[in-house]
C-alpha positions in Angstrom: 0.3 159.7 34.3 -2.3 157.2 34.5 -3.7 155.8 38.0 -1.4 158.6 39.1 -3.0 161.9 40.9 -1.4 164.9 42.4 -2.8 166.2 45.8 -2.1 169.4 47.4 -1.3 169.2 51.0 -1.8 173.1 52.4 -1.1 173.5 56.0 -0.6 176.8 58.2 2.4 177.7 60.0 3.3 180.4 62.0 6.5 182.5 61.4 9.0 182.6 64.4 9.6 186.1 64.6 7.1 188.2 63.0 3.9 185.5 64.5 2.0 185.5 61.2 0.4 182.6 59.9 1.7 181.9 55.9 -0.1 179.1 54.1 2.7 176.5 52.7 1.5 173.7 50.1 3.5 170.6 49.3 2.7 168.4 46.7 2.1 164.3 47.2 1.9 162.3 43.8 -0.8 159.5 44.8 -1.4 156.3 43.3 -5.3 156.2 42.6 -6.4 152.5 41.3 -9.4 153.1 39.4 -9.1 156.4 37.9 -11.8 157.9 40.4 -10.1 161.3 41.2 -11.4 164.1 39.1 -10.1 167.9 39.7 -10.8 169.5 42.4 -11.3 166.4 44.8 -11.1 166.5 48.4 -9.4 162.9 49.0 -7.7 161.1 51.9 -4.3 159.2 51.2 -1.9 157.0 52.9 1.4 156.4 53.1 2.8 153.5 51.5 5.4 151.7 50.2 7.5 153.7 47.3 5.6 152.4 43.8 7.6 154.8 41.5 10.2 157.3 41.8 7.6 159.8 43.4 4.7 158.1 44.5 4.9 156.8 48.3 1.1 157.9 48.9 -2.3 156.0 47.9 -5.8 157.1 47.9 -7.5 155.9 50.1 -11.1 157.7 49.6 -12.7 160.0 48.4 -14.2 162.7 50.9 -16.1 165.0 48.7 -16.5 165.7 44.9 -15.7 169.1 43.4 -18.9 170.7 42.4 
């Protein structure tokens, strides 16, 4: 997948009955223009028009570097 990363969006939720907070990822394929991303990434996307079957996000910078 070239120009193409994959961001995992983790949020916390809170179950109705039991009250317990659960971590729940979802995935976002991103559409990254010059091959900037490297693993570990934090990055900040944006929701745009569909450019492939999956992608509908872009990058739109890059917050921190993995270390």
């Amino acid at each position: 997948m070239n120009k193409t990363v994959v961001v995992t969006v983790e949020r916390l939720v809170q179950h109705r009955f039991y009250k317990k907070h659960i971590r729940r990822r979802s995935k976002l394929y991103a559409h990254d223009e010059e091959n900037a991303c490297r693993l570990g990434d934090t990055v900040r996307v944006i929701e745009t028009r569909p450019l492939s079957k999956l992608k509908r996000w872009r990058v739109l910078e890059i917050v921190s570097r993995a270390k």
